[in-house]
C-alpha positions in Angstrom: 17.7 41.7 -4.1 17.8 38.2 -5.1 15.5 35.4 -3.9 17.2 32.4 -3.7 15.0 29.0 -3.7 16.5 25.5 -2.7 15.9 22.0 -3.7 16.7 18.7 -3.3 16.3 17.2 -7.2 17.6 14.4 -9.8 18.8 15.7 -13.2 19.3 14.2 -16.4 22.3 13.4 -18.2 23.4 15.6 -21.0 22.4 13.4 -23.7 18.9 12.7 -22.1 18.9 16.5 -21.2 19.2 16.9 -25.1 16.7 14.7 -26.0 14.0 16.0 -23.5 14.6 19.1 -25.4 13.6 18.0 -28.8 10.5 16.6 -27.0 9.7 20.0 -25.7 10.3 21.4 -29.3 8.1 18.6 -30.4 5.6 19.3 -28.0 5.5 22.8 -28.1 4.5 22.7 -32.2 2.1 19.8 -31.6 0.0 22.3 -29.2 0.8 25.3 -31.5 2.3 27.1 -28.4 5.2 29.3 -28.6 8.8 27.2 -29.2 11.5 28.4 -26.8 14.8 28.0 -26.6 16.4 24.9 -25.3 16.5 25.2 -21.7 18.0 21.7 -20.9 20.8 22.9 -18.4 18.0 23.4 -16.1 15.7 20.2 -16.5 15.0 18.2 -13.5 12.5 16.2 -11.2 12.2 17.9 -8.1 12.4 15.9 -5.0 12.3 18.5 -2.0 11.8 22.0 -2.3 13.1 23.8 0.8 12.1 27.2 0.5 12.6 31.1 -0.5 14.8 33.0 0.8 16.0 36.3 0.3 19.6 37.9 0.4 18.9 41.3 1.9 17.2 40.2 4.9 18.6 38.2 7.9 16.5 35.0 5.6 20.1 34.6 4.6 21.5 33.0 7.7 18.5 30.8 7.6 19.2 29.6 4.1 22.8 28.8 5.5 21.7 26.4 8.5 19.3 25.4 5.7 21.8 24.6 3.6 23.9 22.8 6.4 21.3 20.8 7.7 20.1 19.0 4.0 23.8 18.8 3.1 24.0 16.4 6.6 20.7 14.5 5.1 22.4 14.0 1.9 25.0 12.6 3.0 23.7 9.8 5.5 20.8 9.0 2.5 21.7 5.4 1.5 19.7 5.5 -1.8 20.4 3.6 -4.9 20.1 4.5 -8.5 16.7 5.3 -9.3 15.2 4.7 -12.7 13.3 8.0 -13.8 10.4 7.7 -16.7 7.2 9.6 -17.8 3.8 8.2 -19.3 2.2 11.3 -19.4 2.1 15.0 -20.4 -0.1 17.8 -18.3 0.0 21.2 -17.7 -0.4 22.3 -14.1 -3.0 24.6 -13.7 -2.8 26.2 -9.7 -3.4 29.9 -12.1 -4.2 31.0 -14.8 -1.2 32.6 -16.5 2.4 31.1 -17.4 1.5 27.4 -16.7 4.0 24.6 -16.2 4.0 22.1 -18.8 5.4 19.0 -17.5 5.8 15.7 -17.9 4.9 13.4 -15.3 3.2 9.8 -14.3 2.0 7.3 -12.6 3.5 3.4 -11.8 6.8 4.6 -13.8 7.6 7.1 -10.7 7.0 4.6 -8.2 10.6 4.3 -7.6 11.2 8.4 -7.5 8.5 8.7 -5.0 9.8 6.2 -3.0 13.1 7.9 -3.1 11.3 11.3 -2.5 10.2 9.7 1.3 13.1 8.3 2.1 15.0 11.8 1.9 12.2 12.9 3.3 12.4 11.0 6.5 16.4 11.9 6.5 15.5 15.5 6.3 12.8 15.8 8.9 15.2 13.8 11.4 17.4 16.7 10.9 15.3 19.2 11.3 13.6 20.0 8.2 10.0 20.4 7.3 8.9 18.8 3.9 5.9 19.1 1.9 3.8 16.1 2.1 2.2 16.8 -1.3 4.3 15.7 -4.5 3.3 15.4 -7.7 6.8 14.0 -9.4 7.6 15.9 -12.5 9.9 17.8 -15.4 8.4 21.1 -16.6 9.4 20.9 -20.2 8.6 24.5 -20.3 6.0 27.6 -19.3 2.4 28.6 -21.5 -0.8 30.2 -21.3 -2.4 27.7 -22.9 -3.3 24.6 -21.1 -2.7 20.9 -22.0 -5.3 18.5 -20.3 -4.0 15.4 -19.0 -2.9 12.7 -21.4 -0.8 9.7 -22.0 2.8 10.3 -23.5 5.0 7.9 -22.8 8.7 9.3 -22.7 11.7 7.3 -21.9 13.9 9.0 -19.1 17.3 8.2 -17.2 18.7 6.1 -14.6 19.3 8.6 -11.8 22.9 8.1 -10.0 23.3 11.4 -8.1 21.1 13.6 -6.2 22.0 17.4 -6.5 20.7 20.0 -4.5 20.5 23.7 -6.1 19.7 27.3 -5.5 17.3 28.4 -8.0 17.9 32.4 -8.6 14.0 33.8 -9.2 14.0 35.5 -11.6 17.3 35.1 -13.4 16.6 31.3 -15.2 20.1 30.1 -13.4 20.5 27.2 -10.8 23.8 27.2 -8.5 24.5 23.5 -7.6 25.5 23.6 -3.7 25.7 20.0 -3.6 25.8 16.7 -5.3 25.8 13.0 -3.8 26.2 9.7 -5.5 22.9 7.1 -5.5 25.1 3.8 -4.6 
């Protein structure tokens, strides 16, 4: 069985994609935790998550209309580029094993969450619940140990597409289903 989770979310650019990686190597020796391979094809910011669903159930017709129904949001969503920065680094601490570390901020995401409501507003019109609660971010990577929050200013990318993907628990791969233009 395969669980299947979907998301609305911008991406990085290669280059930036490359660069956030040396970050999370830098990172990773600066809090003595363990240094993992680059994992940079799978860096984002997550914008909406739209939920789990299963392949062995009838959970997968629902991700289909799912599917259908933020694919119809995406593609009426008159959003420009967005610029996407961080000012500081956190680990999320919801339990106690296998935290996120993340980078994430405050004044520099303005623009991000602002995007974040607008597709927000798109996707409930069509149906769709969407989590109210958002804290905007890119998990650099997963530890036991816990980084308090603190100010580390990262430079980012100017976002010009918004992709929507199919996270596969369990097996480290996103599927993009989707991707739309910010024009």
């Amino acid at each position: 069985m395969t669980v299947h989770a979907l998301f609305f979310c911008l991406r990085p650019d290669p280059g930036t994609a490359a660069r956030l990686g040396a970050i999370s190597d830098e990172v990773a020796r600066r809090f003595r935790m363990r240094v993992r391979p680059p994992r940079t094809e799978r860096l984002h910011v997550t914008l909406h998550h739209l939920g789990w669903y299963d392949d062995q159930t009838d959970q997968i017709d629902v991700m289909a209309e799912v599917r259908s129904l933020a694919e119809a949001a995406a593609v009426s969503f008159p959003q420009g580029p967005v610029r996407v920065d961080f000012d500081q680094l956190l680990s999320f601490t919801r339990k106690q094993r296998n935290l996120p570390l993340v980078l994430s901020g405050g004044e520099c995401l303005a623009a991000v969450r602002e995007m974040r409501e607008a597709l927000g507003e798109r996707l409930r019109a069509s149906g769709l619940r969407t989590d109210p609660h958002f804290t905007p971010h890119l998990t650099l990577f997963y530890d036991d140990h816990a980084v308090a929050p603190q100010p580390f200013i990262v430079p980012g990318w100017t976002a010009t597409e918004v992709l929507l993907l199919d996270s596969l628990q369990g097996q480290s791969t996103h599927v993009e289903l989707g991707r739309w233009p910010l024009a």
